[in-house]
mmCIF file of the C-alpha atoms, coordinates in Angstrom:
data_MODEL
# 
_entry.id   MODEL 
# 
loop_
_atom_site.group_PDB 
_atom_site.id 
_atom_site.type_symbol 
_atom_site.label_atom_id 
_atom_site.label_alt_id 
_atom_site.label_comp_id 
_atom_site.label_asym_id 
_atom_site.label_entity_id 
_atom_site.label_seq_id 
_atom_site.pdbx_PDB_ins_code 
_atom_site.Cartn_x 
_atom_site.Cartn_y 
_atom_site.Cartn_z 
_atom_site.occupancy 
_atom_site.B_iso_or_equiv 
_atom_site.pdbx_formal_charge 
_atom_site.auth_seq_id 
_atom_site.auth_comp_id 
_atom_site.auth_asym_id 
_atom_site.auth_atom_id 
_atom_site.pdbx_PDB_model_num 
ATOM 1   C CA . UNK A 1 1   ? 24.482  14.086  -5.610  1.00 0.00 ? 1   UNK A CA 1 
ATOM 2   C CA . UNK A 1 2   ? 23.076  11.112  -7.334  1.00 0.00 ? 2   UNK A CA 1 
ATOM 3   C CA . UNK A 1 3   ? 19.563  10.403  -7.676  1.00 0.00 ? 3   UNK A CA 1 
ATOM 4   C CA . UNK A 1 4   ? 18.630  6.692   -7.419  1.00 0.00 ? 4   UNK A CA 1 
ATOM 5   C CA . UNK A 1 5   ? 15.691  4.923   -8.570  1.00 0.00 ? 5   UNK A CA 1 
ATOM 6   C CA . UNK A 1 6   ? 13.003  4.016   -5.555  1.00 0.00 ? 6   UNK A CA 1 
ATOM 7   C CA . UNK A 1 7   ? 12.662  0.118   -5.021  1.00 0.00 ? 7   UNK A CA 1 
ATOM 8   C CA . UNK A 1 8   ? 9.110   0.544   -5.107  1.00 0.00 ? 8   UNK A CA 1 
ATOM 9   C CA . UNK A 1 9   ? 7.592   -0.292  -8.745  1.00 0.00 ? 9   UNK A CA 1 
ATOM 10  C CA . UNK A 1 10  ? 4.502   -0.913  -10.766 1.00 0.00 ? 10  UNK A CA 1 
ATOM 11  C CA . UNK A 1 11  ? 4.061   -4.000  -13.508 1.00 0.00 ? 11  UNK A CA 1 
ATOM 12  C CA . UNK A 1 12  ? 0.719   -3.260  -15.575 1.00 0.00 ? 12  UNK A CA 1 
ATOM 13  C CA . UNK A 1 13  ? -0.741  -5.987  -17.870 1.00 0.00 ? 13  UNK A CA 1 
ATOM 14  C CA . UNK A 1 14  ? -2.483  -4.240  -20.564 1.00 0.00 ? 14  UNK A CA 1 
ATOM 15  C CA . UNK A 1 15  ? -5.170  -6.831  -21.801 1.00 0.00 ? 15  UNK A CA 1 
ATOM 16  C CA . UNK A 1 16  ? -8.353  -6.976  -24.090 1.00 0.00 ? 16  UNK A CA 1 
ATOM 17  C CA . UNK A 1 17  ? -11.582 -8.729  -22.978 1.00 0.00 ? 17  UNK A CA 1 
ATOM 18  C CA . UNK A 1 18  ? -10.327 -11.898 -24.713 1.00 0.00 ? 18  UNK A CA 1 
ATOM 19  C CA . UNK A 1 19  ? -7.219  -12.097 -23.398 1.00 0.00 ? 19  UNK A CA 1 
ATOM 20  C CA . UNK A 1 20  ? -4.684  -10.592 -26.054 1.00 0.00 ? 20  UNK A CA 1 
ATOM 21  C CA . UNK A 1 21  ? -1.483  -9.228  -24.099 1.00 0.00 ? 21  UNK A CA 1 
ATOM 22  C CA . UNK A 1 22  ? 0.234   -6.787  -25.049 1.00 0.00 ? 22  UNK A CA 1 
ATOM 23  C CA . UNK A 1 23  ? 3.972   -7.719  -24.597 1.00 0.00 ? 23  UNK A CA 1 
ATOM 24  C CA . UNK A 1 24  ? 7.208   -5.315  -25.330 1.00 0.00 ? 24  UNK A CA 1 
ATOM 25  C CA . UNK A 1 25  ? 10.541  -6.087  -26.067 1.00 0.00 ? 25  UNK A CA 1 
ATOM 26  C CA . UNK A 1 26  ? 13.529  -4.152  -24.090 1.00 0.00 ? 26  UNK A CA 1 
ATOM 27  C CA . UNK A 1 27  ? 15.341  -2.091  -25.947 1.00 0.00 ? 27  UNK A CA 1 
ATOM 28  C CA . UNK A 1 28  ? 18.328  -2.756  -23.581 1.00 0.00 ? 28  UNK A CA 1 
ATOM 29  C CA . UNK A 1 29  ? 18.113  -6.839  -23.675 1.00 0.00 ? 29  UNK A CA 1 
ATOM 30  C CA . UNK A 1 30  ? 16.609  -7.991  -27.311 1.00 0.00 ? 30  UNK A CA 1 
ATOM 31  C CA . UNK A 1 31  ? 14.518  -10.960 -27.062 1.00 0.00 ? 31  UNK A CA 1 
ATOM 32  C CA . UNK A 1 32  ? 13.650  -9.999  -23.602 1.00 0.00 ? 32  UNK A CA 1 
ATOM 33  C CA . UNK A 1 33  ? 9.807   -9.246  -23.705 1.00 0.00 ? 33  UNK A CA 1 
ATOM 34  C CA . UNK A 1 34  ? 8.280   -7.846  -20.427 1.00 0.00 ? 34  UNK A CA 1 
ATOM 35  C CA . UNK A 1 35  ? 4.137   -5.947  -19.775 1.00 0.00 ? 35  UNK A CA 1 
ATOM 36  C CA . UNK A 1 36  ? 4.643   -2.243  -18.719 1.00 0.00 ? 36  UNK A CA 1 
ATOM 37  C CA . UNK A 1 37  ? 7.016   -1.728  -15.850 1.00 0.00 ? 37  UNK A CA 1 
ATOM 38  C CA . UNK A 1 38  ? 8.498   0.991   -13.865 1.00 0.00 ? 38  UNK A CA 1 
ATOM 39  C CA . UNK A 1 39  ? 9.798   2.823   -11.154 1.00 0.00 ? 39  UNK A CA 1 
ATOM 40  C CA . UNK A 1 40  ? 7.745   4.822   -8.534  1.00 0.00 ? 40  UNK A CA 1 
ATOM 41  C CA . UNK A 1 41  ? 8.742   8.487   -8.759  1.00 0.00 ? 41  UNK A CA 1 
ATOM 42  C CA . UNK A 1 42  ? 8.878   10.692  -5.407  1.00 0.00 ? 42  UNK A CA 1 
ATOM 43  C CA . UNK A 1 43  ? 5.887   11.655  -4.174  1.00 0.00 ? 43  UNK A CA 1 
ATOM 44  C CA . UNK A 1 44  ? 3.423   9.462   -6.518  1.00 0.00 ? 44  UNK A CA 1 
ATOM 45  C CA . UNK A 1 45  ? 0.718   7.057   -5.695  1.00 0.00 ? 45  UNK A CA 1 
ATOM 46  C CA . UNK A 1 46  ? 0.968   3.998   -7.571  1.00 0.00 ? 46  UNK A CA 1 
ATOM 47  C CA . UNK A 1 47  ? -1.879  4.498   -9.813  1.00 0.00 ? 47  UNK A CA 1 
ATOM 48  C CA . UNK A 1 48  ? 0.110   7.772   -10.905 1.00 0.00 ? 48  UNK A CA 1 
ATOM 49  C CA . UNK A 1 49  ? 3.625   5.389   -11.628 1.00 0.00 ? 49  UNK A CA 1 
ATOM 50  C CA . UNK A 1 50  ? 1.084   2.639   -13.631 1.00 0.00 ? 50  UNK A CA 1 
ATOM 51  C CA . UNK A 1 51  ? -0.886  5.477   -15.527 1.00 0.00 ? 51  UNK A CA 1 
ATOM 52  C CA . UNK A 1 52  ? 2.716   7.853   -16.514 1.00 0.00 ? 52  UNK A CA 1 
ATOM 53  C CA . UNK A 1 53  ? 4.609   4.258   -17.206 1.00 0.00 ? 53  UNK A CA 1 
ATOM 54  C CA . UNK A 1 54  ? 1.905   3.525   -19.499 1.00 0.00 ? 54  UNK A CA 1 
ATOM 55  C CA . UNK A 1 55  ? 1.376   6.860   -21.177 1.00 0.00 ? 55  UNK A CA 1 
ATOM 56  C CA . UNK A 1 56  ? 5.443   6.903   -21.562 1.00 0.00 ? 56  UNK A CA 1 
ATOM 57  C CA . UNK A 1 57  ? 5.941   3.282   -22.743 1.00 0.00 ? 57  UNK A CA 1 
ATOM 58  C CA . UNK A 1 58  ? 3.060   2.843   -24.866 1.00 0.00 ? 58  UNK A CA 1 
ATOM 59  C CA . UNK A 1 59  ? 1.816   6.388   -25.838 1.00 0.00 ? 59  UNK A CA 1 
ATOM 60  C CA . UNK A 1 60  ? -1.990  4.996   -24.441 1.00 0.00 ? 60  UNK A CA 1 
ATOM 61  C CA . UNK A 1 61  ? -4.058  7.289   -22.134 1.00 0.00 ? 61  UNK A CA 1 
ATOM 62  C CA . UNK A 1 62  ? -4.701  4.684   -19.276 1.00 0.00 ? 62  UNK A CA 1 
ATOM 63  C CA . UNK A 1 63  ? -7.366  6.765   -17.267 1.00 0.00 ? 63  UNK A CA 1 
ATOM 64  C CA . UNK A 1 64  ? -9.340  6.318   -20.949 1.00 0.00 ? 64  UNK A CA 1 
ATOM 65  C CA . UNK A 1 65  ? -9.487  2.561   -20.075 1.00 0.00 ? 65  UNK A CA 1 
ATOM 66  C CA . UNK A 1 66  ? -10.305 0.483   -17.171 1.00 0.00 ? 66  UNK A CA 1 
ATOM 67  C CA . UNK A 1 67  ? -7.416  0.493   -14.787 1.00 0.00 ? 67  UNK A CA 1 
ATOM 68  C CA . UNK A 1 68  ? -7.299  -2.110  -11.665 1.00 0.00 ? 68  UNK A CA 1 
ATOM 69  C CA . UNK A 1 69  ? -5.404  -2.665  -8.834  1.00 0.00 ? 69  UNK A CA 1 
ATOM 70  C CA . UNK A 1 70  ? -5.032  -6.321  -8.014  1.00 0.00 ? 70  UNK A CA 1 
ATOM 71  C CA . UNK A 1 71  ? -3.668  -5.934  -4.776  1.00 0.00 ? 71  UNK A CA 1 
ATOM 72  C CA . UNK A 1 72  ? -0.594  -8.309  -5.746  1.00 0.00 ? 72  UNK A CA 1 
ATOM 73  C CA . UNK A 1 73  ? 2.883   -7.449  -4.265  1.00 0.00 ? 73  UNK A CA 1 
ATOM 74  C CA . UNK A 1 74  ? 5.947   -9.153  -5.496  1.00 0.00 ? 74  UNK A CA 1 
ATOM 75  C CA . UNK A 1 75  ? 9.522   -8.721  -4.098  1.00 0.00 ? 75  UNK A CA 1 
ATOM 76  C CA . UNK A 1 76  ? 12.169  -9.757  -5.981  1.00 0.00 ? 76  UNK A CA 1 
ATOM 77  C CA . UNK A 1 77  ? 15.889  -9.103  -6.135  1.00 0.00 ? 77  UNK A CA 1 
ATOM 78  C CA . UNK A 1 78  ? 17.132  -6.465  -8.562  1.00 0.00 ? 78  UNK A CA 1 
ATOM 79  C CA . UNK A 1 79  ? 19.318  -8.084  -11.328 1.00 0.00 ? 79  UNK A CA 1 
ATOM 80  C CA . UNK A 1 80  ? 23.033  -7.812  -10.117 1.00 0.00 ? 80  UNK A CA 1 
ATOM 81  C CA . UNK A 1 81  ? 23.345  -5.570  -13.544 1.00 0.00 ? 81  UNK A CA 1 
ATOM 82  C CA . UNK A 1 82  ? 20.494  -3.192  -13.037 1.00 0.00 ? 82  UNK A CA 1 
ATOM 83  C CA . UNK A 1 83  ? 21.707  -2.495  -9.370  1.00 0.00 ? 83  UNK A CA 1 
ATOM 84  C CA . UNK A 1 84  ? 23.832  0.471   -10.290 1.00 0.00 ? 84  UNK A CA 1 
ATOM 85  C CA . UNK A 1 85  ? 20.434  2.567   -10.981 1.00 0.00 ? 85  UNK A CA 1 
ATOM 86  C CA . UNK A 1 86  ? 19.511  1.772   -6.933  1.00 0.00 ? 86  UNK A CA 1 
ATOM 87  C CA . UNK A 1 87  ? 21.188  3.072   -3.679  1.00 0.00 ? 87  UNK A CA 1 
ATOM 88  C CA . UNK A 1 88  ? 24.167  0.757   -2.377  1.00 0.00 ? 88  UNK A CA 1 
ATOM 89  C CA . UNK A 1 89  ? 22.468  -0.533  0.176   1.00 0.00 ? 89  UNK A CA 1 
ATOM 90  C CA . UNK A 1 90  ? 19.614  -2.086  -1.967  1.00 0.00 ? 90  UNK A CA 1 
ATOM 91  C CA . UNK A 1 91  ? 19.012  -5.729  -3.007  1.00 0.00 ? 91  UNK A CA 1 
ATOM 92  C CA . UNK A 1 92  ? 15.117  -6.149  -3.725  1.00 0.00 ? 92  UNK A CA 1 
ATOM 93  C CA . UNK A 1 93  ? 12.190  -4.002  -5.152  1.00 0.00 ? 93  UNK A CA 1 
ATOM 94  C CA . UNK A 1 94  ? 8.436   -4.230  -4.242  1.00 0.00 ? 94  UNK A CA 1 
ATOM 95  C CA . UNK A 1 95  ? 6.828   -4.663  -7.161  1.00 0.00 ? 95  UNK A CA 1 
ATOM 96  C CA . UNK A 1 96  ? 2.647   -3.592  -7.491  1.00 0.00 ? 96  UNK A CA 1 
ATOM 97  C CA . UNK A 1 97  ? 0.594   -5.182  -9.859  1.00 0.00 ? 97  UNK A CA 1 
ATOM 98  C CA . UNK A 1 98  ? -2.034  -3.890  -12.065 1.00 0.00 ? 98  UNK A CA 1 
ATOM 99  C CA . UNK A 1 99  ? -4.045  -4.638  -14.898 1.00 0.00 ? 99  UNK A CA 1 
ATOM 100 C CA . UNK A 1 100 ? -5.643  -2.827  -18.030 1.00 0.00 ? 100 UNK A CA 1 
ATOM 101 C CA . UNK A 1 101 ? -8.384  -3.479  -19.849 1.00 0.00 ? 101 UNK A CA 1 
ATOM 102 C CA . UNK A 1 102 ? -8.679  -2.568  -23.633 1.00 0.00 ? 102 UNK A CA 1 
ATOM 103 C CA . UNK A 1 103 ? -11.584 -2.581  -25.672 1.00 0.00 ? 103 UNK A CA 1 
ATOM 104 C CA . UNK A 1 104 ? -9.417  -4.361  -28.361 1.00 0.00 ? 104 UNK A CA 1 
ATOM 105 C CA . UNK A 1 105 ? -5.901  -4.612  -29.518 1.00 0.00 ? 105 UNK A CA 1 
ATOM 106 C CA . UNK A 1 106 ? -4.929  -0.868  -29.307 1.00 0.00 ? 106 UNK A CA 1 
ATOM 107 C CA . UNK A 1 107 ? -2.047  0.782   -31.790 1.00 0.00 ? 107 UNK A CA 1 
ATOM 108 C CA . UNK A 1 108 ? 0.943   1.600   -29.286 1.00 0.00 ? 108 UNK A CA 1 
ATOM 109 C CA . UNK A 1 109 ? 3.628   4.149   -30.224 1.00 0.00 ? 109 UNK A CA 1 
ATOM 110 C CA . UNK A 1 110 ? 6.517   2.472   -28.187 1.00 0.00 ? 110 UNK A CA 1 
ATOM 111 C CA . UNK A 1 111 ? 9.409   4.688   -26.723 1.00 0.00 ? 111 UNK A CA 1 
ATOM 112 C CA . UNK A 1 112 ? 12.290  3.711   -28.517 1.00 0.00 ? 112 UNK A CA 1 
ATOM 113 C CA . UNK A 1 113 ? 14.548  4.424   -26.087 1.00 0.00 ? 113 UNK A CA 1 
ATOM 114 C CA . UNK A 1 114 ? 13.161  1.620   -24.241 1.00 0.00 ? 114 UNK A CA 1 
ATOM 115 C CA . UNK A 1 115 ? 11.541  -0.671  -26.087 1.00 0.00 ? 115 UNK A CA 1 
ATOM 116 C CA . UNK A 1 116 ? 12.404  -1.903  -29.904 1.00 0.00 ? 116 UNK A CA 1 
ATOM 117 C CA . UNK A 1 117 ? 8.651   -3.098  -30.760 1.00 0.00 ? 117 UNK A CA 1 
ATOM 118 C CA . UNK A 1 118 ? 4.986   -4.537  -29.326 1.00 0.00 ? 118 UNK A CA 1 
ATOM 119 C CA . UNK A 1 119 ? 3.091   -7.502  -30.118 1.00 0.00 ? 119 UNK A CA 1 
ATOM 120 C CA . UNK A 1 120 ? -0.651  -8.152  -29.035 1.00 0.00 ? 120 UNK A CA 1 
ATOM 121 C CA . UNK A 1 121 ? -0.266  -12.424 -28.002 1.00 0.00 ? 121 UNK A CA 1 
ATOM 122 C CA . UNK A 1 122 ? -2.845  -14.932 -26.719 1.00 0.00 ? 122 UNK A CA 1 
ATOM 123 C CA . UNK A 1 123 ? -2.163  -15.237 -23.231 1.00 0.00 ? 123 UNK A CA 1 
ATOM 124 C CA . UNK A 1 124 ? -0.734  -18.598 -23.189 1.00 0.00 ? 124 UNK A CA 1 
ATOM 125 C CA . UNK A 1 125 ? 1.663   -17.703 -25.396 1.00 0.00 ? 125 UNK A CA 1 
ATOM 126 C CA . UNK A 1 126 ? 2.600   -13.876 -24.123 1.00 0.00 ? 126 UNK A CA 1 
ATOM 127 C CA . UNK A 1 127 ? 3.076   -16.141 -20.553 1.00 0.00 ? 127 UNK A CA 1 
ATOM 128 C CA . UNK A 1 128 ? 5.579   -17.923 -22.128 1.00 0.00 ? 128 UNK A CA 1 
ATOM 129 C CA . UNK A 1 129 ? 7.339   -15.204 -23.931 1.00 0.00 ? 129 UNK A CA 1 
ATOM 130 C CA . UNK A 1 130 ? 7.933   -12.769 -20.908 1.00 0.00 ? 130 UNK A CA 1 
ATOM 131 C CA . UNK A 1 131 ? 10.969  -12.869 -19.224 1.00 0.00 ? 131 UNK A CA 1 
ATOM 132 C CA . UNK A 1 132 ? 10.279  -12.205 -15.383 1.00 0.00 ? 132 UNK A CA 1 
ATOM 133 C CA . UNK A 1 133 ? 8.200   -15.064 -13.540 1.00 0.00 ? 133 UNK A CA 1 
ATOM 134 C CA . UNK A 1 134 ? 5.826   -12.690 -11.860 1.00 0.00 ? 134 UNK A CA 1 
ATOM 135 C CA . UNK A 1 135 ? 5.290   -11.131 -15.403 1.00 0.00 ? 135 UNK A CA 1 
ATOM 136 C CA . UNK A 1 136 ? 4.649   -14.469 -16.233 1.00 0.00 ? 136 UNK A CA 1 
ATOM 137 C CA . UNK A 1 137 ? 2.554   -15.059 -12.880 1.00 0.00 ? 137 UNK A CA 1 
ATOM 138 C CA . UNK A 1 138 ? 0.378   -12.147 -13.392 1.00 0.00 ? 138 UNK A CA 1 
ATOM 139 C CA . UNK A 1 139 ? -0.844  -13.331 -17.042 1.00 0.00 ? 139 UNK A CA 1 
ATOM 140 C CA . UNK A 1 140 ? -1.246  -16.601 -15.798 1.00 0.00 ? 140 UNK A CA 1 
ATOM 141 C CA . UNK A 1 141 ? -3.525  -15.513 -12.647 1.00 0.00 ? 141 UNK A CA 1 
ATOM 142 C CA . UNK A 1 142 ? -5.426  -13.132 -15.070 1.00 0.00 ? 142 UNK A CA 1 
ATOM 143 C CA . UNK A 1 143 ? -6.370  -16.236 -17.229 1.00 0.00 ? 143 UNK A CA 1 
ATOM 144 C CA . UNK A 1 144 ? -7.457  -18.236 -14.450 1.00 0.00 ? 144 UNK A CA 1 
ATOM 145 C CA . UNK A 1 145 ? -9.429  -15.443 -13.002 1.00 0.00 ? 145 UNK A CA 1 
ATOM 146 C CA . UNK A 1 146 ? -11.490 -14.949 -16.206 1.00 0.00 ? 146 UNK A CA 1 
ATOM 147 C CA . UNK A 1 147 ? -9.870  -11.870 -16.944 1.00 0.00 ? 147 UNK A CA 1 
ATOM 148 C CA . UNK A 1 148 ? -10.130 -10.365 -13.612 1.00 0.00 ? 148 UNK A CA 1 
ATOM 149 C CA . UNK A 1 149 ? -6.104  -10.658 -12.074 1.00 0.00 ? 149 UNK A CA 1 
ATOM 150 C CA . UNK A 1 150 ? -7.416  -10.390 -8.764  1.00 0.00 ? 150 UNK A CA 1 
ATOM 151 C CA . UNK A 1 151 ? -10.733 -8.604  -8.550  1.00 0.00 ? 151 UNK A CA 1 
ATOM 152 C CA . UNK A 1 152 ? -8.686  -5.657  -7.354  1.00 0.00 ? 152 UNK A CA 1 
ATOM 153 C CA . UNK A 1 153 ? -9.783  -2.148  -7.166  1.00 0.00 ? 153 UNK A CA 1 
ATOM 154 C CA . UNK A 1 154 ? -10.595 0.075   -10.065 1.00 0.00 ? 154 UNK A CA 1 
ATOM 155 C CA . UNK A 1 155 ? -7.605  3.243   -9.801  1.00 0.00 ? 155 UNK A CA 1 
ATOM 156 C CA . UNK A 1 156 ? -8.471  6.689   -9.733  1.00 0.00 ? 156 UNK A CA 1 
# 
């Protein structure tokens, strides 16, 4: 039996104080630069998905840092080409929002099998560079909210 991916997933903008973003480009799609983002596993919270898609994308220890949720949902549909990795019957994914604040720009070991390399950007520019508008969105509203996103609440 096949196991397909939940529609449910987390996007995590990992940020310092003044407003350097880390970006990181898809292995899968060079040139396509996204935040942290993945998939809610069975039976996890969604501070669990954003603090194991960090550790696994980025190598960082998020509970070491300042972790928020901002309380944004997104739903989107899934890329006709990424579809394969969902059930038949699905067409959009909820995605959570999230944001993480670094003391500084932070070395990252990236997972190779995801990602070919990081960059730390000023936020206009990282805004422009991502590929998915609410990636795009969420940097934007982080700007405007003085580094904030949303005044969510702090995980767990």
């Amino acid at each position: 039996m096949r196991i397909y991916k939940i529609p449910v997933s987390i996007l995590v903008i990992i940020h310092t104080p003044d407003m350097q973003i880390l970006l990181l480009e898809r292995a899968d799609h060079p040139g396509y630069w996204q935040s942290v983002t993945g998939s809610q596993d069975e039976g996890e919270t969604l501070v669990q998905t954003a603090i194991r898609e960090v550790a696994e994308e980025t190598g960082l220890d998020a509970s070491r840092y300042e972790l928020t949720d901002w309380n944004i949902v997104n739903e989107y549909e899934i890329y006709e080409e990424w579809r394969w990795r969902y059930a038949p019957e699905v067409t959009h994914n909820t995605e959570h929002v999230f944001g993480l604040l670094v003391p500084q720009p932070v070395p990252v070991s990236v997972a190779a099998r995801e990602h070919l390399r990081h960059a730390w950007l000023p936020w206009q520019e990282a805004a422009e560079k991502v590929f998915s508008p609410s990636n795009a969105e969420a940097i934007r509203r982080l700007a405007t909210a003085g580094g904030k996103g949303n005044n969510g609440n702090k995980g767990q």
